[in-house]
C-alpha positions in Angstrom: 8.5 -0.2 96.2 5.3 -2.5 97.2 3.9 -4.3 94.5 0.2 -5.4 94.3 -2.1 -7.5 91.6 -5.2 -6.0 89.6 -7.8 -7.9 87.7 -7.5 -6.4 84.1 -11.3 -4.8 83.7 -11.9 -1.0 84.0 -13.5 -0.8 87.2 -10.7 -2.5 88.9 -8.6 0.3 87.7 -11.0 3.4 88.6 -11.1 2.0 92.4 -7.1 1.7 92.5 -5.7 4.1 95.5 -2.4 4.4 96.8 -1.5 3.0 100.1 -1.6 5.8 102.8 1.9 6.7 103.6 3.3 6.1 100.2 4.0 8.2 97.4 4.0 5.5 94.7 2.6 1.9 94.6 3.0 -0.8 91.4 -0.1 -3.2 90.2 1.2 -6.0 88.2 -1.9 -6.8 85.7 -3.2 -10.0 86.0 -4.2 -12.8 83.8 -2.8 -14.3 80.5 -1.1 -12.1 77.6 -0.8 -8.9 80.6 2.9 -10.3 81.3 5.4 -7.0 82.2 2.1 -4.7 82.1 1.3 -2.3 85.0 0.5 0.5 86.4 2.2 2.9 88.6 -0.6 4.5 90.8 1.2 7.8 92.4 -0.3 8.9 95.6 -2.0 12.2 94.0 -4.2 9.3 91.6 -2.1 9.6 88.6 -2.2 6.5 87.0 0.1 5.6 84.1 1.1 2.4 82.4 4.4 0.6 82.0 5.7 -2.2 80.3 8.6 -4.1 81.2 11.1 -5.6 78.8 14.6 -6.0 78.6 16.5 -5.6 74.8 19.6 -7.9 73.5 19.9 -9.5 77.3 20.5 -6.0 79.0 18.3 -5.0 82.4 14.4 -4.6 82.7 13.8 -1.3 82.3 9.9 0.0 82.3 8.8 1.9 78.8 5.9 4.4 79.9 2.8 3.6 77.4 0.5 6.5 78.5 -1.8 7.8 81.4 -5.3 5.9 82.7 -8.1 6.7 81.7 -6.8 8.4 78.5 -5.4 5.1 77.8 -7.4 1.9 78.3 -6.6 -1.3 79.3 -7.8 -2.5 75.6 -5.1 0.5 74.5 -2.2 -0.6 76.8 -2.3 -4.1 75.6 -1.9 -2.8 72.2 0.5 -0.7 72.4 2.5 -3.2 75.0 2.0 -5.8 71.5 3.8 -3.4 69.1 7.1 -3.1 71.7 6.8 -6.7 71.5 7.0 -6.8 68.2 9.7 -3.9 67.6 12.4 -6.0 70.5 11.3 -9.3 68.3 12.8 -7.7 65.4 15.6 -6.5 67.2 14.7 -2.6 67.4 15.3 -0.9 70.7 11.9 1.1 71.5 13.8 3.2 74.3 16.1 4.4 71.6 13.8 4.8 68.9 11.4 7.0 71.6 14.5 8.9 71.9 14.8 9.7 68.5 11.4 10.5 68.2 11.4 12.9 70.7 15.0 14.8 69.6 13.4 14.7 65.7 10.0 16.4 66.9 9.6 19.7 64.8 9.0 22.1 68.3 12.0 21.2 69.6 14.0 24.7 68.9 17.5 25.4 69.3 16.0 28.1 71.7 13.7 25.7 73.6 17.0 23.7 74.0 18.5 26.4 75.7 16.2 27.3 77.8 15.8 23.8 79.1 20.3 23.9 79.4 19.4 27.3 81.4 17.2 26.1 83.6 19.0 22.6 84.4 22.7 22.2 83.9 22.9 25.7 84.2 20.9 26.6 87.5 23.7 27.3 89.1 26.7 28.4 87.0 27.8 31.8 87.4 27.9 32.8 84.4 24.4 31.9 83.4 23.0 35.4 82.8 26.3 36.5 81.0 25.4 33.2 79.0 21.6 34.4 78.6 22.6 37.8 77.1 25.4 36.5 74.5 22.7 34.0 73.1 20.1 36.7 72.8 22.7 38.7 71.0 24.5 36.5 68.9 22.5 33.3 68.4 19.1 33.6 68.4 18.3 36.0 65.7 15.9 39.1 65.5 17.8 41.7 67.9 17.7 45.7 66.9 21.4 46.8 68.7 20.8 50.1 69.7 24.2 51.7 70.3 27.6 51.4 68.3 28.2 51.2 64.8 25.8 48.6 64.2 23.2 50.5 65.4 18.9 49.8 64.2 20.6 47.0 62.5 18.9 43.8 63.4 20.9 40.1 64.0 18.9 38.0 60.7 21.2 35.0 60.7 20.8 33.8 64.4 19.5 30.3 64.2 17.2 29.5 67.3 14.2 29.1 65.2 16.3 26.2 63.6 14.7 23.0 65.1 18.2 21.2 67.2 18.7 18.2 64.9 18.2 19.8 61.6 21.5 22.6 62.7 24.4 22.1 60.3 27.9 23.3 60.6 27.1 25.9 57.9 24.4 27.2 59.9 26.3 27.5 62.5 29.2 29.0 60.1 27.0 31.7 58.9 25.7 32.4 62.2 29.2 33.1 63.5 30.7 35.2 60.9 28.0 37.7 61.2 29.0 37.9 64.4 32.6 37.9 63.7 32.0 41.2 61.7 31.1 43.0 64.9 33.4 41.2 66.9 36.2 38.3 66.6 35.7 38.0 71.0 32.3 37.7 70.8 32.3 34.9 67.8 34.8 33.3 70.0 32.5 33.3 73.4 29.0 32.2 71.2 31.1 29.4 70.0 31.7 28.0 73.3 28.3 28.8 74.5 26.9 26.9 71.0 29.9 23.7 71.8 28.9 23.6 75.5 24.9 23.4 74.4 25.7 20.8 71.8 27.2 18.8 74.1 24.9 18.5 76.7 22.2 18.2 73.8 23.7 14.9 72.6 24.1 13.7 76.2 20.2 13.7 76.5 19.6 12.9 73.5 18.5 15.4 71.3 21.3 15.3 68.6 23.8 12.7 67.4 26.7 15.1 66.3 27.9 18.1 67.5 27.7 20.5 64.6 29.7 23.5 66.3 33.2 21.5 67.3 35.7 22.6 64.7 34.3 25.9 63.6 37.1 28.1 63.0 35.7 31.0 65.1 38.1 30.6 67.8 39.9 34.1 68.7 43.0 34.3 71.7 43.3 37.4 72.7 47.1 38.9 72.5 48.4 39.3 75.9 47.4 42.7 77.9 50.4 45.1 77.8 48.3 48.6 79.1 49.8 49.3 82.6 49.1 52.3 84.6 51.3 54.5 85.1 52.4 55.9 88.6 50.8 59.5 87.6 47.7 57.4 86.0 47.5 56.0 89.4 47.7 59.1 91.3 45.0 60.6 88.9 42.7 58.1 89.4 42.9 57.8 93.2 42.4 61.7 92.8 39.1 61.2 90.6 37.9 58.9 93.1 37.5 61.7 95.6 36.1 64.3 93.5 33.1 62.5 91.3 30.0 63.6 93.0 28.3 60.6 91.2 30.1 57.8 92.7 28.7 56.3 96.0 30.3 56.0 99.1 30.8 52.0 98.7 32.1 52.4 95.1 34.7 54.3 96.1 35.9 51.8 98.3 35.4 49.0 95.7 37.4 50.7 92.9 40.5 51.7 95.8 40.5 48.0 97.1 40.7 46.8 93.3 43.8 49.3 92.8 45.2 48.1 96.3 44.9 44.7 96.1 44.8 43.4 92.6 41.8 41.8 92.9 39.5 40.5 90.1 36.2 43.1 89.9 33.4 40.1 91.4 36.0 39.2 94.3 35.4 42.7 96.0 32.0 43.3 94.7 30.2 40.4 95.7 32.8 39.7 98.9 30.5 39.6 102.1 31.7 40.8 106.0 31.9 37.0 106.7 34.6 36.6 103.6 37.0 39.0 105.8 39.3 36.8 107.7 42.8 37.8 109.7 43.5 40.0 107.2 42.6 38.5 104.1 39.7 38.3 102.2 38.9 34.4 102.0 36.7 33.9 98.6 34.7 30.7 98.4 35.8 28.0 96.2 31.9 28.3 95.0 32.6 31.6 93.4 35.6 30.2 91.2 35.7 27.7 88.2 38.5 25.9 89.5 36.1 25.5 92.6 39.2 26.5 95.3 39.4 28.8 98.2 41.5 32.2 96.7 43.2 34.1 99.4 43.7 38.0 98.8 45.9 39.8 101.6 44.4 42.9 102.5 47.0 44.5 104.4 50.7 45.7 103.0 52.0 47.6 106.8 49.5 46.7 109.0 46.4 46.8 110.1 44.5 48.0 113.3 40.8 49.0 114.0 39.2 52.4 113.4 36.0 54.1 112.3 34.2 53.6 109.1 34.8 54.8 105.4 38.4 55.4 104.6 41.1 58.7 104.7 44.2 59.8 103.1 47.3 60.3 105.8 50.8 61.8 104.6 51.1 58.9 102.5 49.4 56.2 103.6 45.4 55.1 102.5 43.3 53.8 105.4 40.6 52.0 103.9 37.5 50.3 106.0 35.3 48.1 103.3 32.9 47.4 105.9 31.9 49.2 109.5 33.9 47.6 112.6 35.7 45.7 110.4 39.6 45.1 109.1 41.5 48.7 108.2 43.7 48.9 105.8 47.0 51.2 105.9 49.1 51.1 102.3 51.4 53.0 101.5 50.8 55.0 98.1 54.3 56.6 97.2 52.7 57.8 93.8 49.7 59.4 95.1 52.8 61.6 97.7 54.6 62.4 94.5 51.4 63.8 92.7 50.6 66.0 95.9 54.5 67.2 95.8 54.9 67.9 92.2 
């Protein structure tokens, strides 16, 4: 970054421009007592001052003192004096800024989360899942409208609660309201509340994190529902005869039953993801961030025309037109259509 010298009177500031072709040049103030003062002039004629310093031997680092002309030169020296002062008697002014900012009375448990939303969680798939369990279980004032709790409204959520003022028994109370309509979704607002904790301490905003340890945690016991082979043959059965299901539905919910797939994989699976037989899902669309491989075809496959049909026991399924059939065998569906 070029740096340049600037006589410290007013006028030398207003007529300050940024050289063409770049987006940012640095004017070291001159004359005595300006030592570490500057000011960035950015190439759209923002101009804000800076002071460099280093604290307890560690790197310069620039502390921002306000923009020109709101702040004058008279204002930057003084404010550059009381940093000074505040590193003279050992105080950190980065850190104390810091904690100015995280104790600031607008900063809201729901302001926090929307900035989380919009930045470490731009692109995490589960960010409107995320969205709609902390409008129903944390931040306080929903009407449900169906179920048992029904025209009741949530009046212990806590996003009103500015961050660093959240204790553990607000989070406590919080959570077993919750846990009276439901010890899974206690559990899931718990991890939403740990995982915005933590990335609230990491920029500062909180010391502690007030949700690790809360004994909201909930496993849930092992699945041991099967379907049976009639249940199977009933359902491939519905499948035909619901006039309200669409085409591609249909073909969704038999390639779920067929292959053993997770609900998203076949849902949001695109012609490219179709592959020698397999349907390739990107690593993107996984936590784990690996390729999953889902074989498609049980006793061959060859090419045909589009939708699917039921044979003397075999299903020929075609997710997609011109693309990989499908032939499986379904003994249970054969045994239905014999009994």
């Amino acid at each position: 970054m070029a740096q340049y010298t600037v006589p410290a009177n007013e006028l030398a500031i207003k007529a300050l421009r940024c050289p063409e072709g770049r987006a940012r040049a640095v004017y070291h103030v001159d004359g005595h007592g300006n030592e570490g003062l500057k000011i960035y002039v950015e190439k759209t004629g923002t101009k804000t001052w800076y002071y460099q310093a280093r604290v307890a031997g560690s790197t310069t680092r620039d502390m921002p003192l306000g923009r020109w002309p709101d702040v004058t030169i008279a204002d930057a020296r003084k404010r550059k004096s009381v940093i000074v002062v505040s590193i003279s008697d050992g105080v950190d002014p980065w850190r104390q800024r810091a904690e100015e900012r995280r104790r600031k009375s607008g900063l809201t448990l729901n302001d926090a989360f929307a900035e989380w939303l919009e930045t470490a969680a731009s692109e995490k798939r589960t960010r409107d899942q995320d969205q709609l369990r902390y409008d129903m279980n944390i931040r306080g004032g929903r009407k449900f409208v169906l179920g048992k709790w029904k025209g009741r409204i949530h009046k212990t959520g806590i996003g009103h609660v500015p961050i660093a003022e959240i204790t553990r028994l607000d989070i406590s109370t919080c959570l077993s309201d919750v846990r009276k309509r439901s010890s899974s979704q206690a559990h899931h607002a718990l991890v939403l509340l740990c995982t915005l904790f933590k990335w609230a301490r990491a920029v500062g905003y909180v010391d502690v994190n007030p949700a690790e340890g809360q004994p909201f945690y909930h496993r849930s016991p092992a699945r041991d529902r099967y379907l049976s082979e009639r249940e199977i043959a009933v359902f491939w059965k519905g499948l035909e005869v619901d006039p309200y299901l669409m085409p591609t539905t249909r073909i969704c919910l038999r390639l779920l039953l067929l292959t053993g797939a997770r609900r998203d994989d076949w849902a949001e699976a695109s012609k490219s993801e179709l592959q020698d037989g397999c349907l390739v899902v990107p690593a993107q669309r996984y936590k784990g961030k690996r390729i999953h491989r889902i074989s498609t075809v049980s006793h061959g496959s060859r090419a045909s025309g589009n939708g699917y049909s039921i044979e003397r026991g075999v299903v020929v399924v075609v997710p997609e037109p011109r693309r990989i059939q499908i032939e499986v065998g379904v003994r249970a569906h054969q045994r239905q259509h014999h009994h």
